[in-house]
Backbone as a ProteinNet text record, in pm:
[ID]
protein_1_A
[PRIMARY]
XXXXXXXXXXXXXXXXXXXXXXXXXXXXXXXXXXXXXXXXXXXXXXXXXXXXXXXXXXXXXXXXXXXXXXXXXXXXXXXXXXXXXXXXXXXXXXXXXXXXXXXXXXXXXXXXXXXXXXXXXXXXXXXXXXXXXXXXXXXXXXXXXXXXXXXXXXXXXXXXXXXXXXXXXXXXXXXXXXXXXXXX
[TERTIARY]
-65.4	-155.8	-262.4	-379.3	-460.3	-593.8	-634.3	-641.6	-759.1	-888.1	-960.4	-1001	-994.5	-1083.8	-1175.7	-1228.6	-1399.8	-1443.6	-1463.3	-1510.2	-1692.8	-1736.1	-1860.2	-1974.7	-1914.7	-1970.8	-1807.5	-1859.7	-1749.3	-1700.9	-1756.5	-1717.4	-1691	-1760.6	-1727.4	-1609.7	-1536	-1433.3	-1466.7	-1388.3	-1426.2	-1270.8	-1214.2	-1112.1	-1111.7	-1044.3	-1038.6	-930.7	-860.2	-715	-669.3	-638.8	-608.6	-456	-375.9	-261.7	-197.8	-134.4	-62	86.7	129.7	308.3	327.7	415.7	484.7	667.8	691.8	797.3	853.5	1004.2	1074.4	1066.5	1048.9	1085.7	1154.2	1212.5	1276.5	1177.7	1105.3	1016.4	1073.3	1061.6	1082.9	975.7	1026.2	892.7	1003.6	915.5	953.1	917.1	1001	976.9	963.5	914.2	866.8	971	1074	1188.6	1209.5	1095.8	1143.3	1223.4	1319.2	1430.1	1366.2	1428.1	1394.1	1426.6	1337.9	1407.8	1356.1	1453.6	1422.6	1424.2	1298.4	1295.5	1236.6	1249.5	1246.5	1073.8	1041.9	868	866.2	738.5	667.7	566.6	591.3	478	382	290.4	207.4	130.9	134.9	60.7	-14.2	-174.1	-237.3	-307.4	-349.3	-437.2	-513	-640.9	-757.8	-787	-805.8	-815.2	-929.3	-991.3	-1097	-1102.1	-1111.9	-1118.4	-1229.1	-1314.2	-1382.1	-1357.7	-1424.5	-1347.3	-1456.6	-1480.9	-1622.8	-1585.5	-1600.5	-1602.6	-1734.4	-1763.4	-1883	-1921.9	-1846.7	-1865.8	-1720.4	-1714.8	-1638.8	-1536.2	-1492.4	-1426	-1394.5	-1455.2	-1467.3	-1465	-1398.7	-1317.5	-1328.9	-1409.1	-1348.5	-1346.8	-1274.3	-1236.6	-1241.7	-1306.5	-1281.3	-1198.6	-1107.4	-1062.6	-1122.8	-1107.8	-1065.5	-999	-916.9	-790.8	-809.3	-727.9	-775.9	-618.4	-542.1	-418	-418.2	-426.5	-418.3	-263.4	-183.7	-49.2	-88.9	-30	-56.9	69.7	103.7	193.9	119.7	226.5	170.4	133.4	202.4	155.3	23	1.1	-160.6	-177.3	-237.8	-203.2	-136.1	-45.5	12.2	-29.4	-26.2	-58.3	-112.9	-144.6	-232.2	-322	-370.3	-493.3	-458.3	-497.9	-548.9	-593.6	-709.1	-778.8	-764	-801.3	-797.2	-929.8	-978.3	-1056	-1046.8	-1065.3	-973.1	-1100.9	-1081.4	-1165.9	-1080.6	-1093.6	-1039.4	-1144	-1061.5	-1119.5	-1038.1	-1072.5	-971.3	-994.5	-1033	-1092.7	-1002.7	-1072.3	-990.1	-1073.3	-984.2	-1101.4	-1086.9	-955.8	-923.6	-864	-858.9	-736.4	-629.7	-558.8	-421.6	-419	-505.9	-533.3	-623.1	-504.6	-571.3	-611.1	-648.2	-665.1	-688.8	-623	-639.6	-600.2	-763.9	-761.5	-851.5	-802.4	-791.1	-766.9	-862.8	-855.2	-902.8	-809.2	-790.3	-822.6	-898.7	-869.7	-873.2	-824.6	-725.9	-751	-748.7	-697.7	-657.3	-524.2	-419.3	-382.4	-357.1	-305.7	-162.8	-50.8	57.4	121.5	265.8	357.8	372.5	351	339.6	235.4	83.6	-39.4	-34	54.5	73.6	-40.6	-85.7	-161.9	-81.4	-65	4.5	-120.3	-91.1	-175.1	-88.1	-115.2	-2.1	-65.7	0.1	-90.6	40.1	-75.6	-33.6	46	134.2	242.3	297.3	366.1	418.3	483.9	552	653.2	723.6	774.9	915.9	951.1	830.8	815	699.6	769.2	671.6	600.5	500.9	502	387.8	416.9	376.5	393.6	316.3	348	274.9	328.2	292.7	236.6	83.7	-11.5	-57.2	-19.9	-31.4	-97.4	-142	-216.7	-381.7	-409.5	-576.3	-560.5	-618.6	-659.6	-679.8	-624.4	-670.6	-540.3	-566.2	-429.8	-528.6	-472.3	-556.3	-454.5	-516.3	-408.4	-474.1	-424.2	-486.6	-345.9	-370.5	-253.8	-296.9	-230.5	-303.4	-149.2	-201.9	-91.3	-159.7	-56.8	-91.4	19.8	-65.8	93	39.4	111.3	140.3	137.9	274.1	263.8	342.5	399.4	445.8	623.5	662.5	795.1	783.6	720.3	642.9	497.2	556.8	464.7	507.6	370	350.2	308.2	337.7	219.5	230.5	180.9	133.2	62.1	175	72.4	86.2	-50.9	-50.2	-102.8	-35.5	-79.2	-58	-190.1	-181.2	-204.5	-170.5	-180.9	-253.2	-283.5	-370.4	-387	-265.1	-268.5	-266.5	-332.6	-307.1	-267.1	-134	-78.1	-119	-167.2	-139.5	-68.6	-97.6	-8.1	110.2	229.7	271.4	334.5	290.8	374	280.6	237	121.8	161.9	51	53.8	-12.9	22.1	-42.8	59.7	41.8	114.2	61.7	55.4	12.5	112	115.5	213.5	126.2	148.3	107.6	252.9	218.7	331.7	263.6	373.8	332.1	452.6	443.3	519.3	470.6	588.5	544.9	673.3	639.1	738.4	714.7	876.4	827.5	879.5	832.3	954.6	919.7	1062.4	1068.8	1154.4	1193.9	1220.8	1311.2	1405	1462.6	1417.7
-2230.3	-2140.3	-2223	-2147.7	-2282.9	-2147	-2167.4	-2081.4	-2161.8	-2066	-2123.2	-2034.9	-2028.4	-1944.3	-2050.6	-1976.2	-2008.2	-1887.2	-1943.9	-1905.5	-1876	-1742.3	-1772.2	-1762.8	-1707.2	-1671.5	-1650.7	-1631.3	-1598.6	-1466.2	-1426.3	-1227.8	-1238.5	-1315.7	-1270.4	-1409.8	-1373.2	-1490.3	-1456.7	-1537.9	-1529.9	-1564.9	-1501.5	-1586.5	-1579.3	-1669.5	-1709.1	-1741.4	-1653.6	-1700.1	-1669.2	-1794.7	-1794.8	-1834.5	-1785.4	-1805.7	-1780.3	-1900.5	-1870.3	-1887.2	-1805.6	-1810	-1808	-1836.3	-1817.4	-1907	-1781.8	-1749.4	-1684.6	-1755.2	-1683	-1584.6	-1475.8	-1331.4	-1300	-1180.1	-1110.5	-1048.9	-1041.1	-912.4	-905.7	-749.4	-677.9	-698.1	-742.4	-740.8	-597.7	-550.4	-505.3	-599.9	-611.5	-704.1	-566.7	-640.9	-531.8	-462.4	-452.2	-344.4	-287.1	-274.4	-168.5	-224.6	-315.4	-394	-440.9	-402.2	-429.1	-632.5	-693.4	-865.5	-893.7	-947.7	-998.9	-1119.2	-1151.5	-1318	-1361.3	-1474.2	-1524.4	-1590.6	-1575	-1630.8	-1644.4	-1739.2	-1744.2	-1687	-1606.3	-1502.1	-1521.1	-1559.1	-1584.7	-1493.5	-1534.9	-1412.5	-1512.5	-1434.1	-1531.3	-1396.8	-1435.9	-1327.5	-1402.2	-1325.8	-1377.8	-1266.3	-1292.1	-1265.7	-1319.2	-1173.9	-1224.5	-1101	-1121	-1094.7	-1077.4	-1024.5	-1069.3	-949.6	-1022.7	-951.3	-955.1	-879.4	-862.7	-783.9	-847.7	-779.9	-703.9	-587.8	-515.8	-468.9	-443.7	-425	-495.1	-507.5	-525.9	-406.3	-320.2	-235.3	-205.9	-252.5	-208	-363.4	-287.9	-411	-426.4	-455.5	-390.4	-499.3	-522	-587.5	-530.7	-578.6	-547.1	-676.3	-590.1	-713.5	-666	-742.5	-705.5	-816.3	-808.8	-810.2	-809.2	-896.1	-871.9	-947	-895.2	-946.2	-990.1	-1038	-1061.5	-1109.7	-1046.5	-1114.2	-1145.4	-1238.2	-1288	-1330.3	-1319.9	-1356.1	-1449.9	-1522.8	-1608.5	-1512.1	-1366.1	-1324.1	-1249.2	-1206	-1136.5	-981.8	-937.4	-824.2	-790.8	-849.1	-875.4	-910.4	-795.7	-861.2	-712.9	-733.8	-647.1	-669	-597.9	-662.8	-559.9	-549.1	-438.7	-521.3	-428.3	-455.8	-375.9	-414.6	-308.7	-338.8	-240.1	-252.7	-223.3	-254.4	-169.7	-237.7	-93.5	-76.4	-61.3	-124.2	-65.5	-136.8	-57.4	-36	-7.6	-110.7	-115.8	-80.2	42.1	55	27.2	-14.9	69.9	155.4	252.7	388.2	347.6	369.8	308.6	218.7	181.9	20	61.2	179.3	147.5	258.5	271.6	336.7	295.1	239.7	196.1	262.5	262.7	357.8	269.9	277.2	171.8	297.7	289.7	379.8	281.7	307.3	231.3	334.2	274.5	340.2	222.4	246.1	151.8	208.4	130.8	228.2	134.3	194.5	82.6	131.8	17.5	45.5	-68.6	-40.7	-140.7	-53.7	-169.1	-103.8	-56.9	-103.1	-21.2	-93.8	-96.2	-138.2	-272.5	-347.8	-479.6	-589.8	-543.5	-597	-454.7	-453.1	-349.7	-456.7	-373.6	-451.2	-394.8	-483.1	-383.1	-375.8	-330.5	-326.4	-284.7	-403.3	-410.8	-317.9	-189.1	-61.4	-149.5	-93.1	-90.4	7.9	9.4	142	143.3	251.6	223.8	146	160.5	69.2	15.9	-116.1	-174.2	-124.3	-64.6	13.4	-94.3	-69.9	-212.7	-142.5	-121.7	-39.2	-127.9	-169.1	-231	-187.5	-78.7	15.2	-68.9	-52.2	-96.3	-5.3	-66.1	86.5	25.3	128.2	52	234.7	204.5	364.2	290.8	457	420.2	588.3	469	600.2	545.8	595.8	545.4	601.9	574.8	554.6	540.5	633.7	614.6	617.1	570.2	611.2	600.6	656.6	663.9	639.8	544.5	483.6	471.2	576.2	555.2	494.1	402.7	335.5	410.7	458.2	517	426.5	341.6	303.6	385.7	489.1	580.3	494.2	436.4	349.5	196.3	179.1	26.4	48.1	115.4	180.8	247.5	338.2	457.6	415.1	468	414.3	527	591.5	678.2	630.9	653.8	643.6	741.2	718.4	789.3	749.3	781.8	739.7	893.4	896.5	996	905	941.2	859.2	919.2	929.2	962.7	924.9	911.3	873.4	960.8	949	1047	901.6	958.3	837.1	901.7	858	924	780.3	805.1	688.5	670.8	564.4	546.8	560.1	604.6	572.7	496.3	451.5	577	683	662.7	730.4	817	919.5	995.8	1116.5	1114	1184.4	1192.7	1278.4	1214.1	1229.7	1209.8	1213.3	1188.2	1291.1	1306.2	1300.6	1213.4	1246	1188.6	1303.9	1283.3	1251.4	1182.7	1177.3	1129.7	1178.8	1211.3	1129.9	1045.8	956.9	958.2	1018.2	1029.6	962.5	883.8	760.1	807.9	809	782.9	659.4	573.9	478.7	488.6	415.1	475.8	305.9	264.6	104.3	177.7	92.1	124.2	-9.7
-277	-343.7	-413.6	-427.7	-467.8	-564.1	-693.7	-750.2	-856.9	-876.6	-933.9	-1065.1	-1160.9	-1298.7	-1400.8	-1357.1	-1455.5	-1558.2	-1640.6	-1780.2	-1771.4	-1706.6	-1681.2	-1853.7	-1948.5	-2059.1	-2139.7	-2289.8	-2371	-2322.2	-2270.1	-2244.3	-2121	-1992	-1937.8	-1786.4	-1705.9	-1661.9	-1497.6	-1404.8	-1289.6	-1190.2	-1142.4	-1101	-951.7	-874.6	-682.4	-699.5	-620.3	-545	-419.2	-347.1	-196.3	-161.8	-108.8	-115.6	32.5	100.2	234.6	253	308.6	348.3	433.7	495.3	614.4	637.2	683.6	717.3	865.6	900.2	1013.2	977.5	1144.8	1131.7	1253.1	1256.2	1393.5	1455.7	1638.2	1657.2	1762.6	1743.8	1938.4	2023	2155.8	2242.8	2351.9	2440.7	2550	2691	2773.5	2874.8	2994	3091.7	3227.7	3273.6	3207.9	3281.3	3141	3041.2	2914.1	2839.3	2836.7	2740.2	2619.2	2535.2	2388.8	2382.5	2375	2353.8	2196.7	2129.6	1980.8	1995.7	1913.7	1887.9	1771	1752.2	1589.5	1630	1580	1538.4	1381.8	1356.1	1237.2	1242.6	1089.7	1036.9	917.2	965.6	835.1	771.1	643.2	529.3	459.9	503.4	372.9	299.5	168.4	68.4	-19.4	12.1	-69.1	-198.5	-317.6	-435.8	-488.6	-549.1	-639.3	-738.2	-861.6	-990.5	-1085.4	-1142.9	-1196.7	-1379.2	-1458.9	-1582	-1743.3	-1770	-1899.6	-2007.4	-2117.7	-2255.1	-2291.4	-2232.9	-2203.7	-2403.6	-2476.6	-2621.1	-2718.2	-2828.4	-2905.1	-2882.2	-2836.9	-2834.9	-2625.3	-2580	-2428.5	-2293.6	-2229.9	-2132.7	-2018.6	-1915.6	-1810.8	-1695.5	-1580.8	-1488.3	-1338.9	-1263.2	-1112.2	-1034.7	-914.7	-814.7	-673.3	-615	-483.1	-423.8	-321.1	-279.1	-58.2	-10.2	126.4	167.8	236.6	306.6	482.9	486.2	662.1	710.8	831.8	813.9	1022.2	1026.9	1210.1	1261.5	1410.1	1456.8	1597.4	1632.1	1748.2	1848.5	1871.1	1959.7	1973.5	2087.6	2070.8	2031.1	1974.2	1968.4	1849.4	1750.4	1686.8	1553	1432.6	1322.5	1208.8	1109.3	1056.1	918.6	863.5	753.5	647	536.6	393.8	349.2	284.8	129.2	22.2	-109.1	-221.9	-299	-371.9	-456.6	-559.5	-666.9	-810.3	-901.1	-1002.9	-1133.9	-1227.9	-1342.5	-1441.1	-1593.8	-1715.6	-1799	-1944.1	-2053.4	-2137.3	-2265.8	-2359.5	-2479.1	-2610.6	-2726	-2801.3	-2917.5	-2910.8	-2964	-3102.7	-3156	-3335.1	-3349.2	-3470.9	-3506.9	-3448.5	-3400.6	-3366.7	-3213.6	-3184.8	-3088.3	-2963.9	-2829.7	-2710.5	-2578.7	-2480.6	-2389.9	-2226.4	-2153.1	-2017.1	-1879.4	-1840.7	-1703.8	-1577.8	-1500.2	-1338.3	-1235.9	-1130	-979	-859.7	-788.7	-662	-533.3	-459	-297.7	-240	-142	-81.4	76.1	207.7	315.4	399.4	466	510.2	658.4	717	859.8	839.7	741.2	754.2	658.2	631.1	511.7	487.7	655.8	626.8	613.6	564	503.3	362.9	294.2	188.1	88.9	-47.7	-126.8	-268.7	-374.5	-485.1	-630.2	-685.1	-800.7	-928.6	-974.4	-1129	-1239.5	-1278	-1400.8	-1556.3	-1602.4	-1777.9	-1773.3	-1859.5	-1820.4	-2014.4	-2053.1	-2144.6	-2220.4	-2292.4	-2407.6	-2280	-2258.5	-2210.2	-2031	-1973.6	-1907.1	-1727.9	-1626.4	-1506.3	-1421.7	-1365.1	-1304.9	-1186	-1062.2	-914.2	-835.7	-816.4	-688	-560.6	-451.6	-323.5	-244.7	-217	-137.4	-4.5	89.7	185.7	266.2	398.1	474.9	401.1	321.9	348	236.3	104	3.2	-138.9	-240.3	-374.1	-464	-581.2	-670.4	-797.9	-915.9	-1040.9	-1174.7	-1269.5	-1402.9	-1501.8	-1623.5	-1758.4	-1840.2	-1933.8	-2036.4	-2143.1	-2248.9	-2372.9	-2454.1	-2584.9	-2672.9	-2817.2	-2906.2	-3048.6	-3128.5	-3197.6	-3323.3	-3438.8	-3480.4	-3568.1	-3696.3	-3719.4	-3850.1	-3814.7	-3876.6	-3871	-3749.7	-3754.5	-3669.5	-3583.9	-3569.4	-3459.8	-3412.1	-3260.9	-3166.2	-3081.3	-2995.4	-2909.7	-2812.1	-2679.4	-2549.1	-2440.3	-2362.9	-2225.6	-2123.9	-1985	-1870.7	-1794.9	-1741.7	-1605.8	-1484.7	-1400.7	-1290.8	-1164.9	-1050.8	-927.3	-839.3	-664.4	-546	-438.2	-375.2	-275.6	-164.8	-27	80.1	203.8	290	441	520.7	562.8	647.3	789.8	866.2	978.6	1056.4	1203	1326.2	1371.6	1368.9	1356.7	1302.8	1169.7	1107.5	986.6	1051.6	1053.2	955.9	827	760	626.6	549.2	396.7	330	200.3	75.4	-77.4	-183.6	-276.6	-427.9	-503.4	-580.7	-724.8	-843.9	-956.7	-1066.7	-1127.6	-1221.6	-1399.3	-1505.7	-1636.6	-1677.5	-1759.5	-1857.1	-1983.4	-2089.5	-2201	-2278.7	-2345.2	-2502.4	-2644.9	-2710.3	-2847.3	-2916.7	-2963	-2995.5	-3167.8	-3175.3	-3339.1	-3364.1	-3489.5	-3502.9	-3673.7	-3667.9	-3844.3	-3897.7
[MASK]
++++++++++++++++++++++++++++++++++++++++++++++++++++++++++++++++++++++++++++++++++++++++++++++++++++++++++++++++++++++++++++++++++++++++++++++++++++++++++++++++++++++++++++++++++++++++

């Protein structure tokens, strides 16, 4: 992996990251009488990363990536790509009150050039979903510390994906996460 960040101004940063793997895998071929034959090949994955990230006000944040996966096999024919693009945006409205919303779109030939995108999520809480088809993914995360023990948050977060061939379809799913944490 080989990874570069630059400091282009106090506000604002720059980051490059290129990264290659490879690894044995199992693949089916069909041979001229239809027979399924498995064989072990090396599969390489490389991903190019770029980042870029600005303190647009004393109170306001915001960062773009984009993201590009390519995975190849020796054979021809063989292989697939995604990219992502992602916005996001980090305020804080009061002294104890934060707010972090993001949207990604994304398109990948299928599960295995998948792209993930790491969200802010609540208290104690991970959230790396893996997007792979051809669509976008958004969220809004707000943090409230109440007083010195209590702490509130919230994420809503949604998907909107239409998968590739073959496995053809869409899928839409919204979801609401709500925390209270409290401390003695």
């Amino acid at each position: 992996m080989l990874q570069a960040d630059v400091a282009l101004t106090r506000e604002a940063d720059l980051s490059l990251r290129w990264r290659q793997r490879t690894s044995e895998t199992i693949v089916a071929e069909q041979d001229v009488y239809m027979r399924d034959i498995r064989m072990s090949v090396l599969r390489s994955a490389r991903t190019l990363r770029c980042a870029a990230s600005a303190r647009l006000t004393q109170s306001v944040t915001a960062r773009l990536r984009w993201e590009e996966n390519r995975v190849k096999y020796p054979m021809p024919a063989r292989g697939s790509a995604g990219v992502l693009l992602s916005q996001s945006f980090w305020w804080k409205l009061a002294r104890d009150l934060t707010v972090t919303a993001s949207i990604a779109f994304f398109d990948t030939d299928g599960y295995e050039s998948r792209v993930y995108e790491l969200e802010e999520d609540v208290r104690g809480a991970f959230s790396l979903p893996p997007l792979y088809g051809e669509g976008r993914r958004w969220y809004v995360c707000a943090r409230w510390r109440l007083a010195d023990n209590i702490a509130f948050s919230a994420k809503v977060a949604s998907s909107d994906i239409h998968y590739r061939p073959p496995a053809q379809g869409s899928w839409h799913e919204t979801s609401l996460t709500v925390q209270l944490d409290t401390g003695l």
